[in-house]
Legacy VTK file of the C-alpha trace (Angstrom):
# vtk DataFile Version 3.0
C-alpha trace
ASCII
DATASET POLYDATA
POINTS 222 float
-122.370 -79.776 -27.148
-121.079 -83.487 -28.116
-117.399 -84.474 -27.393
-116.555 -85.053 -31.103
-117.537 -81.264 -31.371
-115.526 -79.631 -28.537
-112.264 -81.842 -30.024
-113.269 -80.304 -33.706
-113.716 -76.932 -32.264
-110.071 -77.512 -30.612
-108.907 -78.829 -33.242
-109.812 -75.647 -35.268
-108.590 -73.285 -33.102
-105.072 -74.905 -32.309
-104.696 -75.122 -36.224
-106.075 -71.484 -36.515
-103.052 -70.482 -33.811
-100.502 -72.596 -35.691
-101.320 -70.838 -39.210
-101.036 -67.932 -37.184
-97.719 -68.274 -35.569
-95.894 -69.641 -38.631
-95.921 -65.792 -39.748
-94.009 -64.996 -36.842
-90.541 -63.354 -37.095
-88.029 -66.181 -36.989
-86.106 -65.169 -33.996
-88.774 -67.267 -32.049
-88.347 -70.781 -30.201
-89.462 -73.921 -31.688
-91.641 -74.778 -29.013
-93.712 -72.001 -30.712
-94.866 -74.813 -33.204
-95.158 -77.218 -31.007
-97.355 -75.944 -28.175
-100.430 -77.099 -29.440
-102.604 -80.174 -29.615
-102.152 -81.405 -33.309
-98.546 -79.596 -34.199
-97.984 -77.041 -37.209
-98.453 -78.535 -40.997
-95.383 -79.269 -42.644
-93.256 -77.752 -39.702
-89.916 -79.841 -39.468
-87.161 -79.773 -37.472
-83.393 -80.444 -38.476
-80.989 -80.286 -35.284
-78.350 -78.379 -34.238
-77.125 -75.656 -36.306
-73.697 -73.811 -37.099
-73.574 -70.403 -38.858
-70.801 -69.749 -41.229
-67.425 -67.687 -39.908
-68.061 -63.755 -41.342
-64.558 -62.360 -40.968
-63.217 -59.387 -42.578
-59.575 -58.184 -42.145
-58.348 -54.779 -41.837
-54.200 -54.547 -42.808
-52.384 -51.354 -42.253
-48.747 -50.353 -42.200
-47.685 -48.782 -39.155
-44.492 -46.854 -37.515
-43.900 -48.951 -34.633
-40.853 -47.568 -33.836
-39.277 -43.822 -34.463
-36.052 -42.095 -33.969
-34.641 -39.027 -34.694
-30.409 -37.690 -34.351
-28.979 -34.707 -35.988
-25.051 -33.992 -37.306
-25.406 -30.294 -36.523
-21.063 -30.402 -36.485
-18.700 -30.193 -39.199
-17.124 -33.485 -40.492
-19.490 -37.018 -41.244
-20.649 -38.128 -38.104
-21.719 -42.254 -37.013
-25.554 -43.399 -35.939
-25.505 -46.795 -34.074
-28.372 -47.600 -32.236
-29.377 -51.266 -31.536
-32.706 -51.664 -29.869
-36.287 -53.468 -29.549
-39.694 -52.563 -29.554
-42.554 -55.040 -28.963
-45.810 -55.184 -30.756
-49.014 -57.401 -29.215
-50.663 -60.119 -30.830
-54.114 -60.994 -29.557
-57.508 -62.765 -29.345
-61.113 -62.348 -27.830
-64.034 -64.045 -28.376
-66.948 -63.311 -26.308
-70.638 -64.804 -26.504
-72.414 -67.509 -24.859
-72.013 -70.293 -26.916
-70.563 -73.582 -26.680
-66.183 -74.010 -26.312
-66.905 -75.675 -29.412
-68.238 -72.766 -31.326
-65.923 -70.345 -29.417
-62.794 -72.639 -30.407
-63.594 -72.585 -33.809
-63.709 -68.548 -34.384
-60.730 -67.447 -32.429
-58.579 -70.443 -34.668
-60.202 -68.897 -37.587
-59.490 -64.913 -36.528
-56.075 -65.777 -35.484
-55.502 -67.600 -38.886
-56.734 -64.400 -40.784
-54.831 -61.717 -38.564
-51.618 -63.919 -38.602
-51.310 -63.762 -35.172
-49.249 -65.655 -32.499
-51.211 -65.911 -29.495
-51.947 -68.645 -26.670
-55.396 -68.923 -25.847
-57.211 -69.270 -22.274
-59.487 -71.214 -21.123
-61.751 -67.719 -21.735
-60.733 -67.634 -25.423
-58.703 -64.496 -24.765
-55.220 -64.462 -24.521
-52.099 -62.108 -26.311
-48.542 -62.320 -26.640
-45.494 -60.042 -27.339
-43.506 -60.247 -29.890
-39.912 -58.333 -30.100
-38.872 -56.723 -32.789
-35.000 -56.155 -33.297
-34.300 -52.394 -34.798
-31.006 -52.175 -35.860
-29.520 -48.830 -36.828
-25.888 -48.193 -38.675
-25.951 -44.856 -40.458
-23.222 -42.386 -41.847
-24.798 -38.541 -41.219
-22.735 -36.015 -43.618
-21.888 -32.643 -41.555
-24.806 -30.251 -40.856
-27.639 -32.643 -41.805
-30.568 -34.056 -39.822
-32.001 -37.496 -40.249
-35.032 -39.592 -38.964
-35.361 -42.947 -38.515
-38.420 -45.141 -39.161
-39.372 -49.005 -38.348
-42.861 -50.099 -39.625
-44.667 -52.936 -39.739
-48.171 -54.259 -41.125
-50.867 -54.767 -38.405
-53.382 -57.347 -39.060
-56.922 -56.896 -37.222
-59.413 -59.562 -38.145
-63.227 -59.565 -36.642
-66.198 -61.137 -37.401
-69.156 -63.035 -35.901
-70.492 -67.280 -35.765
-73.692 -68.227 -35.099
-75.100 -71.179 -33.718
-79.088 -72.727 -32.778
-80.378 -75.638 -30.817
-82.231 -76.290 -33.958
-83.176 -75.524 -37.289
-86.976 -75.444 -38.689
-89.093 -74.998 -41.670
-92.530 -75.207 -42.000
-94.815 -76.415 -45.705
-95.381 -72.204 -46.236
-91.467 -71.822 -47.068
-90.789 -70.244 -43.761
-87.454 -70.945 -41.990
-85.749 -69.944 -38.989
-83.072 -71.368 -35.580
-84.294 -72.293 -32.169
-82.703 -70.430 -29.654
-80.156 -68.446 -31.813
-76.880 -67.542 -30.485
-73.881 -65.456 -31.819
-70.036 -65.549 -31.291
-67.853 -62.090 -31.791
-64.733 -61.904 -31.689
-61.476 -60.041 -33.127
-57.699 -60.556 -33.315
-54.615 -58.744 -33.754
-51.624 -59.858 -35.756
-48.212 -58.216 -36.980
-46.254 -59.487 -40.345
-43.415 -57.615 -42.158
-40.720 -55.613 -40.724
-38.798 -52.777 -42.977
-36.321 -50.181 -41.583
-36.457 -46.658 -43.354
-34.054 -43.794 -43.250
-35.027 -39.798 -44.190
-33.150 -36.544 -43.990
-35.901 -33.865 -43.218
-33.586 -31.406 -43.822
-30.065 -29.150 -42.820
-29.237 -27.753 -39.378
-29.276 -24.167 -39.033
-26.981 -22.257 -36.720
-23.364 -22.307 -36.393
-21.680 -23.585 -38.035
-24.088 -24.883 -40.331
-25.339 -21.514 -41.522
-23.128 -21.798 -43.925
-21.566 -25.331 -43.751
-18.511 -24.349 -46.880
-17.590 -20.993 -44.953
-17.714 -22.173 -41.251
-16.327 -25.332 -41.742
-13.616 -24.968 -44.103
-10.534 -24.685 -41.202
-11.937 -28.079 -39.903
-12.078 -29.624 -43.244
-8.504 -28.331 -44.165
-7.473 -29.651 -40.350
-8.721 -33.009 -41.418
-7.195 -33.817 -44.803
LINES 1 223
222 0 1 2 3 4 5 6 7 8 9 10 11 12 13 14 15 16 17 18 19 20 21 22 23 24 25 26 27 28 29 30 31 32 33 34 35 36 37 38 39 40 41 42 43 44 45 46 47 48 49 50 51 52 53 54 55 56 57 58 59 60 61 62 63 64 65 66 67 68 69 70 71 72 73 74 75 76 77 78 79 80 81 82 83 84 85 86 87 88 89 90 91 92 93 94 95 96 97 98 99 100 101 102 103 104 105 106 107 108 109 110 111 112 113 114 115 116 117 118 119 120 121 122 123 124 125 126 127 128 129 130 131 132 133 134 135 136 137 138 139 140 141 142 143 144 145 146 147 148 149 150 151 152 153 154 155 156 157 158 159 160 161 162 163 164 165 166 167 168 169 170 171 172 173 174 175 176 177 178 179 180 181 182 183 184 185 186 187 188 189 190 191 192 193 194 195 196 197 198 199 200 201 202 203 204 205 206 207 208 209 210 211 212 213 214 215 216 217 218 219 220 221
């Protein structure tokens, strides 16, 4: 068998193998196309690639703070309370990509959860933030009340991508080299609003019958 044969034969074959491969699924390397002797027909490649941010934001109101006192006496009685409660804003991203890619998401998650947060060198990081709940009521005789602080909590997540390189071949068939995904998610607080309730009356004396029981302190009082 001549030379010029076994090179056609070769030839063939690595061409056969290429046709082959460009049906592959696209999660494959690059150096799939490459591997053999006379390279893949129309295959191209474009560089390093960077997915777009998919983020989507959950925002719910919550009761971050709750307090309850009860006027269960005859006569008005005072509710001052001042007080704190924290809430926690945060960040993680996780994946091995580059600080690049990594620096990128968590800015974009902590932009979207309108969060406050200082990040580590690990892309993770939270921070506290106090709240000041401030109290000043007036509870009429033989009444309780309830006390509620709420606040909207922000959580964003979502996912990057990124690839050594992106290819296409002359069939229409695309794909990324060495694919690699970012996730991350981050927590954020916004709002503040204090709201006051009266579930109901006090039972027992002398709030059985507040008009009765508590008429010789009324008249004691004028």
């Amino acid at each position: 068998m001549s030379i010029r044969w076994n090179s056609f034969v070769m030839g063939a074959v690595a061409v056969f193998l290429c046709f082959e491969n460009i049906h592959a699924d696209q999660d494959h390397t690059c150096s799939n196309h490459k591997a053999f002797f006379f390279g893949c027909p129309g295959f191209k490649s474009y560089g390093p690639w960077k997915g777009v941010e998919k983020i989507s934001v959950v925002s719910v109101e919550e009761i971050v703070y709750q307090d309850d006192n009860d006027n269960c006496s005859c006569g008005d009685a005072s509710w001052s309370k001042v007080t704190k409660k924290n809430v926690t804003h945060k960040i993680g991203v996780q994946g091995e990509v580059t600080v690049g890619l990594k620096n990128g998401l968590a800015t974009a998650l902590i932009a979207k959860a309108n969060a406050t947060v200082k990040i580590s060198a690990d892309w993770e990081g939270s921070w506290e933030e106090g709240c000041d709940v401030t109290i000043n009521k007036t509870m009429p005789q033989c009444t309780k009340h309830q006390y509620k602080y709420y606040k909207v909590k922000h959580v964003a997540s979502g996912t990057q991508a990124e690839a050594e390189d992106a290819w296409s071949d002359s069939k229409g068939h695309s794909g990324f080299c060495n694919q690699k995904i970012a996730k991350g998610s981050s927590t954020g607080w916004t709002g503040g609003r204090g709201v006051f309730s009266s579930p109901g009356s006090c039972s027992g004396f002398p709030c059985d019958n507040p008009l009765k029981s508590c008429a010789g302190y009324q008249r004691a009082n004028k």
